[in-house]
Phi, psi and omega in degrees: 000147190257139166261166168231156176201193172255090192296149188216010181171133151273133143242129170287068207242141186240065166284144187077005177246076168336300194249300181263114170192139197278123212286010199177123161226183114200193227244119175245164172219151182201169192227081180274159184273149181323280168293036175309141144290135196312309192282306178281020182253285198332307178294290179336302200324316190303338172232055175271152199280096164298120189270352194208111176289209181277123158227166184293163199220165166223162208274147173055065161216169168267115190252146179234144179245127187257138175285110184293134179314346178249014136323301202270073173264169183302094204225141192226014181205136148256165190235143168206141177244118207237136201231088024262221167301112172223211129320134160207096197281346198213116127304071202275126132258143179231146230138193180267127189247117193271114180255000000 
């Protein structure tokens, strides 16, 4: 089952990558109907809101993002960008959840 919520904190974490890890990222959200198809969440996606600009990221860490309040819409996807290409063992989000 899928949930919507409110995201209110990211965590990145680019742990065990030392070397290949992405000097930059960030996060987008949107909010789809459930039985949205794998090819119209992929398009939708590209206009999607950023809830995380480009922010820096360092190599063998935990990064925590706190979300700004005009931010916080309802959301039931996420995104993520990563600049260039690196490592990322964890994507976290943490908030509230909405049914």
């Amino acid at each position: 089952m899928r949930s919507s919520g409110v995201i209110e904190k990211l965590q990145i974490d680019t742990h065990h990558f030392k070397g290949n890890y992405p000097d930059k990222c960030s996060v987008q959200a949107g909010y789809l109907k459930i039985n949205s198809s794998p090819k119209n969440i992929v398009k939708k996606s590209k206009s999607w809101k950023f809830i995380l600009g480009k922010s820096k990221l360092k190599a063998h860490k935990e990064h925590n993002f706190k979300i700004p309040n005009n931010n916080k819409h309802i959301v039931n996807y996420i995104r993520i960008n990563i600049f260039p290409d690196g490592g990322i063992s964890r994507l976290r989000a943490f908030g509230t959840v909405k049914t």
